[in-house]
C-alpha positions, 0 to 999 in steps of 0.5 A: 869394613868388608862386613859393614859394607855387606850389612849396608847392601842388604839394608838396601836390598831390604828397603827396596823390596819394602818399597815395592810392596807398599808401591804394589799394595798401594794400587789396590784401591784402585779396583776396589773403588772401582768395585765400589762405584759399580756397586753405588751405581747399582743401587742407585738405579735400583732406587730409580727404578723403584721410585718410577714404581711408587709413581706408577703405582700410584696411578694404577690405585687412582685407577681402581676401576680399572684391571692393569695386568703386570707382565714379567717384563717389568710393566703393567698394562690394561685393555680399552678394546679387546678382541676375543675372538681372535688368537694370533699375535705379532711375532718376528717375521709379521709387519705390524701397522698400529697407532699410538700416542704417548703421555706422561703419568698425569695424562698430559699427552707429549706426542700425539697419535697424528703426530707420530701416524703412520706406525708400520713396524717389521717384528723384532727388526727394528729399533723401536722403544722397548716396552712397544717391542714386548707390548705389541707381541702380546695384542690381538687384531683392533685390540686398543691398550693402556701401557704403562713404561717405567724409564728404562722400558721407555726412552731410558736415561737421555729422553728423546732429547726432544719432549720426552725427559731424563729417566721419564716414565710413560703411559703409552695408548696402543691401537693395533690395526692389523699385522701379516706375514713380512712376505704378504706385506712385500708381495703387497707393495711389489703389486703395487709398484708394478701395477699400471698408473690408470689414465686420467678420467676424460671429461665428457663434453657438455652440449647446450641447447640453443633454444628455438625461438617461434619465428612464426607470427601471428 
């Protein structure tokens, strides 16, 4: 009798440590399918990007007339006006003033230049779309260029919430007007703060002739 109850015990014992392996083992998917959705999730934007490629590419063969230039950022641009005479270029610490409007890959424009006029950007210290940020960096003083942005150096996968779509590739024309030194621009703006507001210009007074009538009579 005493035996069978030992057996019984280690029968239990036995089917309890079964159970918490097979419990154990059971949460394994769970990682493993979390591996797996990144993985889905990878190549989904890989064919994303792709695809804005072939668009982008697209346009540049339309355009065989003109010479884009691939940057290692992942864009493609071209010069409507270059400047080669200057050398220097924005980098962190300049302000830069420049205008832009943006379009879609068929020309058709989203924002306007007016609309989105005045541009004034302090280098790498402000949040402004990504190709911009790198693009600018690479232009000289009145150069005038074609940018051409797959999504995720545009305005990524939400759009602008406004006219610009989900997952939108962009052709961006960028005028740089000029940059200089954070400090120069400061100083600039401090004198112009400080400086005397002029009186306002007096009119001079106008006189009027009367005319002298001949009182002299014949």
């Amino acid at each position: 009798m005493k035996n069978s109850h030992a057996l019984a015990i280690v029968l239990f014992l036995a089917l309890l440590v079964s159970s918490c392996k097979q419990h154990q083992e059971a949460r394994r998917p769970i990682s493993q399918a979390s591996g797996s959705f990144m993985k889905k999730s990878i190549e989904r934007n890989k064919k994303l990007i792709s695809g804005e490629e072939a668009q982008i590419d697209a346009v540049i063969k339309r355009n065989s007339n003109v010479k884009f230039i691939a940057s290692t950022k992942g864009y493609w641009y071209s010069y409507i006006t270059k400047n080669e005479l200057d050398t220097l270029t924005p980098k962190k610490g300049d302000v830069a003033f420049f205008d832009y409007e943006i379009k879609d890959l068929k020309g058709n424009v989203i924002y306007s230049e007016v609309e989105l006029r005045p541009q004034i950007y302090y280098v790498d210290k402000q949040n402004i779309m990504m190709g911009l940020r790198d693009g600018i960096k690479l232009m000289h003083k009145k150069e005038k260029v074609n940018f051409l942005f797959t999504s995720h150096m545009g305005f990524g996968y939400h759009g602008d919430n406004k006219k610009i779509g989900v997952n939108q590739p962009l052709l961006c024309i960028v005028t740089l007007r000029d940059f200089m030194p954070e400090a120069v621009y400061n100083k600039k703006n401090e004198i112009k703060r400080t400086a005397p507001t002029p009186a306002p210009a007096v009119k001079p007074e106008v006189l009027t002739e009367t005319p002298i009538k001949d009182t002299l009579t014949q």
